[in-house]
C-alpha positions in Angstrom: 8.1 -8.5 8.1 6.9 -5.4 6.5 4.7 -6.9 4.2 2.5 -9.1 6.9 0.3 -7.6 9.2 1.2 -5.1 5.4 -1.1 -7.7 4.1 -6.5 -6.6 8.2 -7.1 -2.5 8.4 -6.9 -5.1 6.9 -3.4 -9.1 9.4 -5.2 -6.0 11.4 -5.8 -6.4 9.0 -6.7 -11.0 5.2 -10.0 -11.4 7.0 -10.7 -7.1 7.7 -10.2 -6.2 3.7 -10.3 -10.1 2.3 -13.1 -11.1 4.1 -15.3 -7.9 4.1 -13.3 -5.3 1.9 -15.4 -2.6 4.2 -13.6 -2.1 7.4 -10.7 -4.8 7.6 -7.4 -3.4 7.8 -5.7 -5.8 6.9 -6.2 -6.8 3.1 -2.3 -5.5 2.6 0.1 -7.0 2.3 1.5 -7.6 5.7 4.9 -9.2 6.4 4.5 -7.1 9.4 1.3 -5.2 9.8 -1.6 -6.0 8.1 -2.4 -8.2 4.6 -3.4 -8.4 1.0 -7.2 -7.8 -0.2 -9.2 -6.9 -2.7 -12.9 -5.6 -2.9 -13.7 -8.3 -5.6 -12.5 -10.7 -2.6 -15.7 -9.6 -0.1 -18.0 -12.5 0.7 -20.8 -10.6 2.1 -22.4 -7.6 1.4 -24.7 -5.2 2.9 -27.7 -6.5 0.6 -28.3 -9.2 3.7 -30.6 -6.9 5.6 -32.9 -4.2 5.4 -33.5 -1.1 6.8 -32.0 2.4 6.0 -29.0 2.0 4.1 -26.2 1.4 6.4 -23.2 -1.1 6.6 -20.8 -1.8 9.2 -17.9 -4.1 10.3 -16.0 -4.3 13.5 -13.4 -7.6 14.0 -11.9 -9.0 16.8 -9.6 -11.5 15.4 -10.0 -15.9 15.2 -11.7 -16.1 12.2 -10.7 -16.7 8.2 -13.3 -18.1 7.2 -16.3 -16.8 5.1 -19.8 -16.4 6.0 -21.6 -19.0 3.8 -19.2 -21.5 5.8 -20.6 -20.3 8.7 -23.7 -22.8 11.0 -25.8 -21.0 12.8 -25.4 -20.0 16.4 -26.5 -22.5 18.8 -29.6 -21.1 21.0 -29.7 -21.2 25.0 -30.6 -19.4 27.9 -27.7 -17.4 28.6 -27.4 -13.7 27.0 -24.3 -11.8 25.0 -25.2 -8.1 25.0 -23.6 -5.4 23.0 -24.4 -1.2 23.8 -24.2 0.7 20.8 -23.7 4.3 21.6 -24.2 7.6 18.8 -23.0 11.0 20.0 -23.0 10.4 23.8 -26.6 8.0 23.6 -28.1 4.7 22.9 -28.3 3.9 19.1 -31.6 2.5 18.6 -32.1 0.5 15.6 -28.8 -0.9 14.5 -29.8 -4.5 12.8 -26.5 -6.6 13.1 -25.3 -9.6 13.4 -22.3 -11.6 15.3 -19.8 -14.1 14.4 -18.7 -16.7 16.8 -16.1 -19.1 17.5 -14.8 -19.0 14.3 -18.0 -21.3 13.2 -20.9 -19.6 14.0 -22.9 -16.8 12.8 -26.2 -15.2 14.5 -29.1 -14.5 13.3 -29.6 -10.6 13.0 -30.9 -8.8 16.1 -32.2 -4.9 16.4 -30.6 -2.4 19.1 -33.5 -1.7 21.6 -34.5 1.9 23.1 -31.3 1.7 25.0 -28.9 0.8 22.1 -28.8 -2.9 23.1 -28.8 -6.3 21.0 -29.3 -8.9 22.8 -28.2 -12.9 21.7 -29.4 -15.8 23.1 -26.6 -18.6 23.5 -25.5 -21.5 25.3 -23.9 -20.5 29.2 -20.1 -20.2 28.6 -17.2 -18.5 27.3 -17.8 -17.6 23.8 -15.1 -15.9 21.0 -16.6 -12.9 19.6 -14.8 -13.0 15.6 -17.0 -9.8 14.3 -20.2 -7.7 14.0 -21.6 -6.8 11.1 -24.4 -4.5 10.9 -26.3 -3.6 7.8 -29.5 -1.4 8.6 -30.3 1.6 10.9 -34.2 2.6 11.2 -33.7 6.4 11.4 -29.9 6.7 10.5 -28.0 9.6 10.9 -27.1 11.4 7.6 -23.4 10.9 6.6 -21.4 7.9 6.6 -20.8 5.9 10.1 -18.4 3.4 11.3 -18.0 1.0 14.0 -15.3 2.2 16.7 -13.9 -0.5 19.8 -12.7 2.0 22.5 -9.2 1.1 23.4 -8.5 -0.7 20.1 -6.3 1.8 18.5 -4.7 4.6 20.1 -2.1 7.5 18.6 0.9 5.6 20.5 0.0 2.4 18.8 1.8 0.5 15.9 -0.5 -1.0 13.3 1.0 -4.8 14.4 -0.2 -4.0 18.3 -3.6 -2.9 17.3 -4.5 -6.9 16.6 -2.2 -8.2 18.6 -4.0 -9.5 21.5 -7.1 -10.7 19.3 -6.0 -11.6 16.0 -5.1 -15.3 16.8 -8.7 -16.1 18.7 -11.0 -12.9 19.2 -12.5 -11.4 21.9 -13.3 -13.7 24.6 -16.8 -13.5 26.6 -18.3 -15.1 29.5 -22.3 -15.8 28.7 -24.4 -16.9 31.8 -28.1 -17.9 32.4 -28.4 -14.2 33.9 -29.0 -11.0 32.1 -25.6 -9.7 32.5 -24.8 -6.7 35.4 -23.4 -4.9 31.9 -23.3 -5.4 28.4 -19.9 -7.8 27.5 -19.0 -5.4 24.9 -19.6 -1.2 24.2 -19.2 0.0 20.9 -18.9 3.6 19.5 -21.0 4.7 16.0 -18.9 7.8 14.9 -19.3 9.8 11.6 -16.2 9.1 9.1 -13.7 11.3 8.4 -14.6 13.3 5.2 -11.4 13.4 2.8 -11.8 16.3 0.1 -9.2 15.4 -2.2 -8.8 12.9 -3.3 -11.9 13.4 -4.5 -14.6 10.2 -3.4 -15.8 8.0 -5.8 -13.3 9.5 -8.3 -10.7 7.2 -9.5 -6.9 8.2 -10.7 -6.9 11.6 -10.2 -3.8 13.7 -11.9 -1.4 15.1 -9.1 2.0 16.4 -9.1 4.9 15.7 -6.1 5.0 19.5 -6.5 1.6 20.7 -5.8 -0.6 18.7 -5.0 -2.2 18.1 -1.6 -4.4 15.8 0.5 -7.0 17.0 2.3 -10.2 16.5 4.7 -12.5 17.8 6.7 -11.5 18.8 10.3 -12.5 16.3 12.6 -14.7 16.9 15.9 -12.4 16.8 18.6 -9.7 15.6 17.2 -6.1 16.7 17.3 -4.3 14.4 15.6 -4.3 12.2 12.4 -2.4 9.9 10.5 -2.3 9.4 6.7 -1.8 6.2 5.0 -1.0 5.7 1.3 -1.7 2.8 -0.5 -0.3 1.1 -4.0 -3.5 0.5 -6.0 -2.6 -2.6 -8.2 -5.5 -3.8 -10.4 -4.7 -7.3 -12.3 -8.1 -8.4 -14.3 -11.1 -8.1 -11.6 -8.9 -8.0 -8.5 -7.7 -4.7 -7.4 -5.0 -4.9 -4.4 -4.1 -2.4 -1.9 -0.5 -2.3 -0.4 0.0 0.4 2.6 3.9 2.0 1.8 3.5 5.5 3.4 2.1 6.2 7.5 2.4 10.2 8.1 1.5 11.1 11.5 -0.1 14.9 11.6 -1.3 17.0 14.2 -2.8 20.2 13.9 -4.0 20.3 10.6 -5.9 18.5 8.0 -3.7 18.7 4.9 -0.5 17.1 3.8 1.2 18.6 0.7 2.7 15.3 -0.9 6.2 17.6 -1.9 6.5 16.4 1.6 6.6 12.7 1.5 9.4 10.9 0.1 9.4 10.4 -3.9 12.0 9.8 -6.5 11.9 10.1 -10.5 10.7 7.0 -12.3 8.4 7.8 -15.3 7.9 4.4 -16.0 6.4 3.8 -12.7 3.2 4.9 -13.0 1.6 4.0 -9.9 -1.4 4.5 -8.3 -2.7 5.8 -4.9 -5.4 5.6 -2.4 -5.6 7.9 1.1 -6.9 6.2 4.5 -7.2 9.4 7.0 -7.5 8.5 10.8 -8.5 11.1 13.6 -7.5 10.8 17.2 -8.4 12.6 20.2 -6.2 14.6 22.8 -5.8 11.7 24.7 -4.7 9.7 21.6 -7.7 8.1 21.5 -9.1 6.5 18.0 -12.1 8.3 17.0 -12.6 7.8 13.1 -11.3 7.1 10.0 -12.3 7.9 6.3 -13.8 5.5 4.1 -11.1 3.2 2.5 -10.0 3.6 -1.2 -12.7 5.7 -2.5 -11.2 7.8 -4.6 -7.2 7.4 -6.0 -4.6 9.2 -7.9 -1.4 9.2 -9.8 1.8 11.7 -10.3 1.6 13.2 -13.4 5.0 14.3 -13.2 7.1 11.5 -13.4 7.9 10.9 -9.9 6.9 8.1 -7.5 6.5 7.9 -3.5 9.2 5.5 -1.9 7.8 3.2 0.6 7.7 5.1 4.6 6.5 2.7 6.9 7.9 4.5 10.1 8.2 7.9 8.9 11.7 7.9 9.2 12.7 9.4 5.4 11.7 13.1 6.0 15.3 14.5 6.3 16.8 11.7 3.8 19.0 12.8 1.1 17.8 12.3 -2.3 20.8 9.6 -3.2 19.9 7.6 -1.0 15.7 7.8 -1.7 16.9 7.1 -5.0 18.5 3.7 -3.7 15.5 2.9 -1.9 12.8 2.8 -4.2 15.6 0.9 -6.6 16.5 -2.1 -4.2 12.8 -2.0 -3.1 11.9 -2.5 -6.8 14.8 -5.3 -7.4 13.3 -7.3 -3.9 9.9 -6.9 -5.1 11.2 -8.5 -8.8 13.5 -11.7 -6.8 10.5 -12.3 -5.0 8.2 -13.0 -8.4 11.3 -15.1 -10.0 11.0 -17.7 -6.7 7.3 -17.8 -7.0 8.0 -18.7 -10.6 11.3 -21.2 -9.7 13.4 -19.0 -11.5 16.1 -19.2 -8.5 19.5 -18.7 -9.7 18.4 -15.2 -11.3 16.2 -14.5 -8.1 19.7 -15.0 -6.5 21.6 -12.9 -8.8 19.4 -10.2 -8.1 19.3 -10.2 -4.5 23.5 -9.8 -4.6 22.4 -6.6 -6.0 20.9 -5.1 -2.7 23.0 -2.8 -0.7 20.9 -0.5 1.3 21.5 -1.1 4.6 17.9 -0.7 5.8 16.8 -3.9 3.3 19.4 -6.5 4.4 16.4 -7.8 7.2 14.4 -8.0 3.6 17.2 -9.3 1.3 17.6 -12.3 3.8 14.3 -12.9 4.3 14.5 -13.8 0.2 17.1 -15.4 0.6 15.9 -17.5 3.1 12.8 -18.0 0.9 14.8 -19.6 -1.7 16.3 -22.0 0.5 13.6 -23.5 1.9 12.0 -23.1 -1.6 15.1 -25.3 -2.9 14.5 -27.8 -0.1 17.5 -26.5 2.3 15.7 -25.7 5.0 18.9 -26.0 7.5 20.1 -22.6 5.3 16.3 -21.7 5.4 16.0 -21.2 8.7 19.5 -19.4 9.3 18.6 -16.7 7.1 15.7 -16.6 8.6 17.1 -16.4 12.2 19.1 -13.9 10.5 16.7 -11.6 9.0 14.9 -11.5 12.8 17.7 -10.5 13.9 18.0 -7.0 11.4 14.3 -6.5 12.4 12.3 -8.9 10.4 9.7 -9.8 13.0 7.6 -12.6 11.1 8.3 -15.1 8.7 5.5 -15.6 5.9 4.1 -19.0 5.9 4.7 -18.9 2.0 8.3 -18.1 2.7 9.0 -21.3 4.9 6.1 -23.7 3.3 8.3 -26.2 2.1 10.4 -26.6 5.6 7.5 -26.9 7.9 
């Protein structure tokens, strides 16, 4: 479902923007790829620790839970050692913390003179949910991120990046010994630097026409991909939806007369830019720092929703039809949240693009189970697999479990 793992970097990615809006790729909504989330939604914050300003986040999946819910970290004899490496040697100095099990937090450690930390826990086999680090004696200038080697690659879809880890985490074997290596390496690279949108700078004017995003040419990189978000802010929450990937290789701009967009004046949406860079060997190396600066089409027009990239070459008809069944979905979908079934049906008879039938069953499914039929429930569900639906939401099928 293209609003899950669209819902976890966020998902990947509720727990990578819900539970820390830093580095989680999933707050989106994800039907699909990765979730909903919201800044306002962050539990922690980098005000924990000391040291030169400097915060962090890398997850590994099995955890939903927020830190104040969190015992501590049992102590033992046994040893879980992560290497923290900065341009090709130790980072020394890191203060971070882990997450465990999905009910145990550590107390924070230092990397040493070789760009270890080192915790002290029981012998066994442990779930590593997260590391959170939040102070670096002697950081670098710029901003810095936590990279996993092997986590995300060019080749890679959003859902697979998570795939493997999202249900428990990373699992580790702590013994009484040192260990012959540290149980898990991690990268600290510099962030991709977007120019425009500006940072900091919200709802920037732009035109389809003219306008263009841009950053900074990345070390050793040769390829990137651009993701567009829908910036939704309802009282104190503000929501990011991804609706647009671009993949890019040699060059750092994209002129936005190149995405998809059709005329709605009314629309008025706004945007936020997450630029990754990945190496000649499709390796991850960074990404920019997520929804710091936005904007909006001054022009009247609004991007359609281009999850695969796919609308490049599409006819403008047909974008038109989109963004309209996308729009009337998006409506059904509020009217069964509020019980209001028979119009949510009437409006779902209204879909006719081929691409949304997956979608427009899904719905319909939704209202089934919501009506307490869940035999027709779960055939349109069944169904809406079938046209490419991968996942179900839990909300979707709540009353049918």
């Amino acid at each position: 479902m293209k609003k899950i793992m669209l819902f976890v970097v966020a998902g990947i990615l509720i727990f990578v923007f819900g539970f820390l809006a830093g580095s989680f790729w999933m707050s989106m909504k994800f039907v699909g790829s990765f979730g909903v989330g919201s800044r306002d939604s962050a539990d922690l914050s980098a005000g924990h620790f000391s040291g030169e300003s400097f915060w962090a986040f890398q997850y590994f999946g099995g955890m939903s839970v927020s830190e104040d819910r969190l015992k501590p970290a049992p102590q033992g004899k046994g040893q879980l050692q992560v290497k923290m490496t900065y341009n090709q040697g130790p980072a020394a100095g890191v203060k971070c913390k882990m997450f465990l099990n999905g009910k145990f937090k550590t107390s924070d450690q230092t990397t040493d003179a070789n760009g270890i930390l080192s915790f002290r826990l029981p012998e066994g086999k442990w779930q590593v949910n997260a590391i959170q680090c939040g102070g670096w004696i002697n950081k670098p200038a710029g901003d810095m991120m936590l990279v996993l080697p092997g986590q995300r690659r060019w080749d890679m879809s959003y859902a697979d990046q998570y795939r493997e880890l999202r249900e428990t985490g990373k699992e580790v074997a702590v013994s009484n010994k040192a260990p012959e290596a540290p149980q898990i390496s991690l990268l600290l690279n510099p962030r991709v630097e977007l120019v425009w949108p500006e940072k900091t700078r919200l709802k920037q004017k732009a035109t389809a026409g003219r306008s263009k995003i841009t950053w900074k040419a990345y070390p050793k990189a040769t390829d990137y991909q651009v993701t567009l978000h829908r910036v939704t802010r309802e009282d104190r929450r503000t929501t990011y939806v991804p609706i647009l990937h671009k993949k890019i290789s040699g060059r750092n701009t994209l002129a936005l007369s190149g995405l998809a967009h059709t005329h709605d004046p009314k629309a008025k949406e706004e945007y936020a830019v997450t630029v990754e860079a990945y190496g000649e060997n499709g390796e991850f190396l960074s990404e920019s720092q997520s929804f710091d600066g936005t904007f909006t089409l001054t022009d009247g027009n609004v991007l359609v929703e281009d999850m695969h990239d796919t609308l490049g070459s599409t006819d403008q008809e047909t974008l038109d039809s989109l963004y309209r069944d996308r729009k009337i979905l998006d409506t059904a979908e509020t009217l069964i949240k509020e019980k209001m079934y028979d119009q949510a049906e009437a409006l779902l008879n209204k879909v006719n693009v081929v691409d949304l039938q997956g979608k427009k069953l899904l719905l319909t499914g939704y209202v089934h189970a919501s009506k307490g039929d869940c035999k027709k429930a779960q055939l349109s569900f069944d169904a809406a697999q079938k046209k490419g639906e991968e996942c179900v939401p839990d909300e979707y099928k709540s009353n049918c479990k």
